[in-house]
C-alpha positions in Angstrom: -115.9 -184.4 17.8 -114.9 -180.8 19.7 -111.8 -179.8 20.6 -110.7 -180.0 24.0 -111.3 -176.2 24.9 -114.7 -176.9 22.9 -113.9 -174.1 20.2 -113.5 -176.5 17.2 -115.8 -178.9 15.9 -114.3 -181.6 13.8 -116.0 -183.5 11.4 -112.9 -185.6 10.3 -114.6 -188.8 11.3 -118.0 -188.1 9.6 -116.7 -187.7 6.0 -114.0 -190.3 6.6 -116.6 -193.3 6.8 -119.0 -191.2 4.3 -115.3 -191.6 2.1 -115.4 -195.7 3.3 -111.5 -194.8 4.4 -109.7 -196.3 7.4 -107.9 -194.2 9.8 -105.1 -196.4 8.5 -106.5 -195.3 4.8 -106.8 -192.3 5.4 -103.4 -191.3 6.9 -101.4 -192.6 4.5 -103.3 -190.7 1.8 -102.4 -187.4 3.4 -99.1 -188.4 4.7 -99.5 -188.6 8.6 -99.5 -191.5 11.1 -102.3 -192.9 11.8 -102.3 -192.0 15.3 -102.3 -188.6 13.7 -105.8 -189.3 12.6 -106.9 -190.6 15.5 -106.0 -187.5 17.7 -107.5 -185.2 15.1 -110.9 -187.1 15.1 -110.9 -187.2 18.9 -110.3 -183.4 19.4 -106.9 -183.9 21.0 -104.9 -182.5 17.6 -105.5 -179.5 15.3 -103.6 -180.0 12.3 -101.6 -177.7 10.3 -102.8 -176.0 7.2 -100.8 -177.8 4.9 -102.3 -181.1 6.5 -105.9 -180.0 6.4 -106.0 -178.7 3.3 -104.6 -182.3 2.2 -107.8 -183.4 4.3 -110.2 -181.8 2.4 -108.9 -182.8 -0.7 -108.9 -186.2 0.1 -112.1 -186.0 1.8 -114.0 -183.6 -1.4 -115.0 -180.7 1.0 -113.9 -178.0 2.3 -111.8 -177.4 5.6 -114.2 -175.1 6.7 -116.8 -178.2 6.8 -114.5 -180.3 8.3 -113.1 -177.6 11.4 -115.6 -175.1 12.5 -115.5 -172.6 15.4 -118.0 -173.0 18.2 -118.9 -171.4 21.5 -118.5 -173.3 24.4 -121.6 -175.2 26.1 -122.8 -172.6 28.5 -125.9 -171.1 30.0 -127.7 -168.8 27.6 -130.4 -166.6 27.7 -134.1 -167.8 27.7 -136.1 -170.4 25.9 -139.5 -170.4 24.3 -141.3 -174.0 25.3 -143.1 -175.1 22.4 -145.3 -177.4 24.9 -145.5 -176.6 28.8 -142.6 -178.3 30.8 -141.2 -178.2 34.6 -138.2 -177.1 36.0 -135.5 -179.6 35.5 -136.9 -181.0 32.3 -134.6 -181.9 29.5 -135.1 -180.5 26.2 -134.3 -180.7 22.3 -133.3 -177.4 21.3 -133.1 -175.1 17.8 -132.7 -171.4 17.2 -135.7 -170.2 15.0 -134.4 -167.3 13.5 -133.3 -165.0 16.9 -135.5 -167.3 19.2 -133.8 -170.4 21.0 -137.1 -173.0 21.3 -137.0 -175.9 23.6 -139.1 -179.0 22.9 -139.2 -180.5 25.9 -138.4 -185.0 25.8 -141.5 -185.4 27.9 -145.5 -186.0 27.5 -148.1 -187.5 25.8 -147.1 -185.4 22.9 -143.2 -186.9 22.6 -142.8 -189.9 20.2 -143.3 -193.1 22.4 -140.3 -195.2 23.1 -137.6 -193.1 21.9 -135.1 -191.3 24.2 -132.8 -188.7 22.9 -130.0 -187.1 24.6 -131.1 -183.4 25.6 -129.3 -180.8 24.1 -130.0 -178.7 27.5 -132.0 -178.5 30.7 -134.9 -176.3 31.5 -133.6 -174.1 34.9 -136.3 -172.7 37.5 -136.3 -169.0 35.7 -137.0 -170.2 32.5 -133.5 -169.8 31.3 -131.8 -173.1 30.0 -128.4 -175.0 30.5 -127.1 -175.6 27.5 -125.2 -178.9 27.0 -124.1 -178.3 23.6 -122.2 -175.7 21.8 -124.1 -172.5 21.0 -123.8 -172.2 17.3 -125.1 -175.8 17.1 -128.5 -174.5 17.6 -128.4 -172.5 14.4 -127.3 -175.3 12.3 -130.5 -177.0 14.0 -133.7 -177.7 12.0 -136.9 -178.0 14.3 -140.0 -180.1 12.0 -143.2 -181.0 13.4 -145.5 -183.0 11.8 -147.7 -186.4 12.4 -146.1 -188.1 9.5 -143.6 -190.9 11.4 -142.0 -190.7 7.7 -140.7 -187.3 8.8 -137.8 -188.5 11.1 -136.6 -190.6 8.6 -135.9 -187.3 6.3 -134.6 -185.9 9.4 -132.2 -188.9 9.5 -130.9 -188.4 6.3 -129.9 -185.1 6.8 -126.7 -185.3 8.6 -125.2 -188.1 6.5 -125.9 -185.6 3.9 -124.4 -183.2 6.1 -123.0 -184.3 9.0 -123.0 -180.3 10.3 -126.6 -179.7 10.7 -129.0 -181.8 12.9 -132.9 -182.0 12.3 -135.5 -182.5 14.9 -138.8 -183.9 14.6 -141.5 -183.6 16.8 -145.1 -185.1 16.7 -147.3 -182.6 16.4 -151.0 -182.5 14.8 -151.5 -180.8 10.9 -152.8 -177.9 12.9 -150.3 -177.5 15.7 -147.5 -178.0 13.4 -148.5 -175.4 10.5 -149.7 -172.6 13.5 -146.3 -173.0 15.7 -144.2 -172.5 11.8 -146.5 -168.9 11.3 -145.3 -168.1 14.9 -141.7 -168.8 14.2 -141.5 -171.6 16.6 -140.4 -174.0 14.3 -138.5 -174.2 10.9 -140.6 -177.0 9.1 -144.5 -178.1 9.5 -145.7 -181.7 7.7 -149.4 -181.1 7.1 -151.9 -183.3 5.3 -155.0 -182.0 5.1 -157.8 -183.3 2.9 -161.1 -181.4 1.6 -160.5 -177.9 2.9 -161.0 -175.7 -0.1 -161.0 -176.1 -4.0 -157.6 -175.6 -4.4 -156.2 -178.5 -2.3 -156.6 -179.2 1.4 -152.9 -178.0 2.4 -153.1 -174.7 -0.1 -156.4 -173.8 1.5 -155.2 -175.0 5.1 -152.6 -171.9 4.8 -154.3 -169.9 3.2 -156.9 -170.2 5.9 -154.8 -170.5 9.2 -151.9 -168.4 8.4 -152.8 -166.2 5.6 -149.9 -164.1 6.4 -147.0 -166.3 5.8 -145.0 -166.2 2.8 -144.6 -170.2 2.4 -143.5 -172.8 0.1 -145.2 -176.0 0.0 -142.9 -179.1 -0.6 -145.1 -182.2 -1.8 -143.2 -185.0 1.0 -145.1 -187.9 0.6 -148.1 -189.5 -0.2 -149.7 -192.2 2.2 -152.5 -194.3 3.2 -155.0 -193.4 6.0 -157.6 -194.8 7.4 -158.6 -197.4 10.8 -156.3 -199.2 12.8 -158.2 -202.2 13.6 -157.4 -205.6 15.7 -155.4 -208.5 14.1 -157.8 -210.3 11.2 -160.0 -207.3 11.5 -162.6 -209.6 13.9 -165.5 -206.9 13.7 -165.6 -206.7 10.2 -165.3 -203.3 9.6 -165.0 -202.0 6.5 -166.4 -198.6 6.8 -167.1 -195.0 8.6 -170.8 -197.0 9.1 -169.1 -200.0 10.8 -167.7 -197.2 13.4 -170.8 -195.2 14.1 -172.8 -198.1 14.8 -173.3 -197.4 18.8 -171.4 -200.6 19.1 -167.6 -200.6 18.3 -165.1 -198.9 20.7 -163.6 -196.2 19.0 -160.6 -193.2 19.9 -160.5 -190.4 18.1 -157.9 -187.6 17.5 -157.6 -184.2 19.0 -159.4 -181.1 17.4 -157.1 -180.1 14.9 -155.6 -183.4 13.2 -156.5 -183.9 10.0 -157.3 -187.5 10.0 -160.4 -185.9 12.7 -161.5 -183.4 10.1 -161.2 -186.9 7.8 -164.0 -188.4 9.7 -166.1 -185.3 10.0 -166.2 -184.9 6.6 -166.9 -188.7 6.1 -169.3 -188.5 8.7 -171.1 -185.6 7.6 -171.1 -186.7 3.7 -173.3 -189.6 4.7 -175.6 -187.1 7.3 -174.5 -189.3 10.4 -173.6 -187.3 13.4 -171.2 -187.9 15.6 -172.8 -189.1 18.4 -173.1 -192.5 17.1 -169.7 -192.7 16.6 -169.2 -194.4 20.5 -165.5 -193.3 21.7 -165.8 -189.7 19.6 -165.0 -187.6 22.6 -161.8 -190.0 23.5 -159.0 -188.4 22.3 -155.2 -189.7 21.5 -152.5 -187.3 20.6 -150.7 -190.0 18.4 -151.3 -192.6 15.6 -149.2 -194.7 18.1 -151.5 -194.2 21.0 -154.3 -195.0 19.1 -152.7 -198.1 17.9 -151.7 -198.9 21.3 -155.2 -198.4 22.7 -156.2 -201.6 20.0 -153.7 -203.9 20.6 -154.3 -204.0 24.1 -158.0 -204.1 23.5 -159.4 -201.2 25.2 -160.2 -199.4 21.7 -161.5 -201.6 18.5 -160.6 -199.2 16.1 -158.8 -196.0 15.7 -157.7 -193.2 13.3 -154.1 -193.5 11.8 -151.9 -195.0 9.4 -151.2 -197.8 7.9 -147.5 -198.2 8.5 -148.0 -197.7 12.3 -151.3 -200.2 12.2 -148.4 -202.9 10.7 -145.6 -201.6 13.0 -148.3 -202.3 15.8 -149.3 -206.0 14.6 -152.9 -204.6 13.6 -155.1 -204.5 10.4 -155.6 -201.8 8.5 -159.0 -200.3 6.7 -157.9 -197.7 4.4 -160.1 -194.7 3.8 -158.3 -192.3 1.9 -154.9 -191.6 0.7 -153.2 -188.1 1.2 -150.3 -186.1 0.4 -148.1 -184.8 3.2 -146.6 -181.4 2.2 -143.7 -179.6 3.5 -144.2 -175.5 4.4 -141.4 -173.8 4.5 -141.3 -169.9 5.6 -139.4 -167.9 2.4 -137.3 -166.3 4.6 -135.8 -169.1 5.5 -134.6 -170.8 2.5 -131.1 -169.7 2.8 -131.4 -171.4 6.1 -128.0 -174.0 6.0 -130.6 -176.6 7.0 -133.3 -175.9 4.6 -130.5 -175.6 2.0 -129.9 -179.5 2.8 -133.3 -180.6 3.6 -134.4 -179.3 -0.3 -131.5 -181.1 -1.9 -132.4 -184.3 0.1 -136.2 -184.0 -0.9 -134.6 -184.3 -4.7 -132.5 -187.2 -4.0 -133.1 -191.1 -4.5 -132.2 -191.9 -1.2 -135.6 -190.4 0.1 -137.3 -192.2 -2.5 -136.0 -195.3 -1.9 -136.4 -195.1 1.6 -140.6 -193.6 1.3 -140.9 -197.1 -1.3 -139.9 -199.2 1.0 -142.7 -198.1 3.7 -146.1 -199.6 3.9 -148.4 -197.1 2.4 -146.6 -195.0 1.5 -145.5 -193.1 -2.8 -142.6 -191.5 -3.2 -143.9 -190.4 -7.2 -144.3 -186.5 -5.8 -141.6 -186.2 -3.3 -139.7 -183.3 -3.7 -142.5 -181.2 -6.4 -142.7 -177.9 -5.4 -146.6 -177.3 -5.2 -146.7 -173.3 -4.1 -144.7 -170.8 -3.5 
């Protein structure tokens, strides 16, 4: 909660419930009413030192983590889209270094069925109004990746530390890994699979950005393959059951790595693509491609095996893959790549990965470069 002038951020409330306190709880431990509490959490009371030092005692921070200064929300300079956007459109922002980017909370590249609140709102001139307060956006990571696994990481985050946020945006092993090398983004999930003897993602940097001075977080590893209809009813089973003339098939843009997946598949058993009927039909998502089979205009798509269950479909696996973090070097001492690494260590990542369909936690967190 901010303070009523919006110069202080309180985070009071946050560490209380992290605590399991009260407000009752809590203001009898440091000797205040519990009215007190209340008015501190809602912005409405700044204590004295003697009371927030008692605070952050009770609490196990410090009073810096649980009072901080902050500009007021305001209008501020420009904003570099990561995707094209109109006037008026609401965005997610994230200060990259010196650079405020804006992903804006529209298109056929935003996650479908999700609406966040905007942190601003793009103006006519480019410049932004920014709903939030200022320094926010430096406590602000920005990931992009396809891996749907990626927002719960980004989830975990705040409760870790309830000062820095994490956004994730859907974006293809290419797009993701090429907007990080232009310092559009914090954080890119790739998972690419035969691109050079050293390992697909090594050779993927190497190759794409072989200027950035990276390290590569092993994330997850998953299942890939088809999303197919309920009880599979064509019997597919293989990259030959696809490129049959026959089955209606959606492919994903130049650039994903589950694309370069069937290429290689394709071209291991010397079948071209023109077979495949549906090749040229792109989706931007696993989801769209799931949703193009389970209303029936697609029988089979690329994608994972978690969204082929979250979707009601069956799934024909094809190959599994680890997803792997890069990380620009520069921006390890990054407050939010501080957290982010100490959350890839933790259990609660692991446990959350095990649970998913498809999904092995065994390498999360192993640093595999850099």
């Amino acid at each position: 909660m901010t303070s009523r002038d919006g110069s202080i951020r309180c985070a009071i409330k946050e560490y209380r419930r992290r605590k399991g306190l009260s407000q009752d709880e809590l203001a009898e431990l440091i000797g205040v009413r519990r009215q007190a509490v209340y008015d501190m959490e809602s912005g409405r009371y700044l204590p004295n030192t003697a009371v927030a030092l008692r605070l952050a005692r009770v609490l196990g921070c410090t009073v810096e983590r649980l009072f901080a200064e902050e500009a007021p929300a305001a209008e501020i300079g420009g904003v570099h889209l990561l995707n094209e956007a109109e006037a008026a459109a609401r965005l997610s922002l994230a200060q990259v270094r010196e650079k405020i980017v804006g992903v804006p909370l529209q298109g056929v590249r935003t996650m479908p069925f999700k609406l966040d609140a905007a942190d601003g709102f793009l103006l006519a001139d480019k410049t932004f109004d920014c709903q939030i307060p200022r320094a926010q956006l430096a406590r602000t990571l920005l990931v992009l990746g396809c891996d749907p696994a990626l927002s719960v990481l980004s989830g975990l985050i705040p409760r870790v530390a309830p000062g820095i946020r994490a956004h994730t945006v859907f974006a293809s092993s290419r797009q993701a890994l090429l907007s990080v090398n232009a310092g559009n983004a914090h954080v890119a999930g790739i998972h690419y699979h035969s691109f050079g003897p050293s390992g697909g993602n090594i050779e993927a940097v190497r190759s794409l950005s072989p200027d950035l001075d990276c390290l590569l977080i092993a994330f997850s590893v998953q299942e890939e393959g088809f999303m197919v209809a309920s009880g599979n009813p064509l019997s597919i089973r293989t990259v030959e059951d696809i490129a049959n003339g026959r089955t209606r098939f959606v492919n994903r843009e130049e650039g994903a790595a589950l694309k370069k997946l069937l290429d290689t598949q394709l071209s291991q058993r010397g079948m071209p693509s023109s077979e495949v009927k549906g090749y040229t039909e792109e989706v931007y998502s696993h989801s769209e491609g799931a949703m193009r089979v389970a209303s029936g205009n697609a029988d089979a798509a690329l994608g994972l095996r978690i969204v082929a269950e979250s979707f009601g479909l069956a799934f024909v696996p094809l190959a599994v893959t680890r997803c792997d973090l890069v990380i620009p070097s520069d921006l390890r001492d990054h407050p939010g790549i501080a957290v982010l690494l100490d959350v890839l260590q933790s259990s609660g990542i692991r446990r959350e990965l095990g649970s998913l369909p498809g999904y092995d936690s065994a390498d999360t967190g192993k640093r595999i470069s850099g």
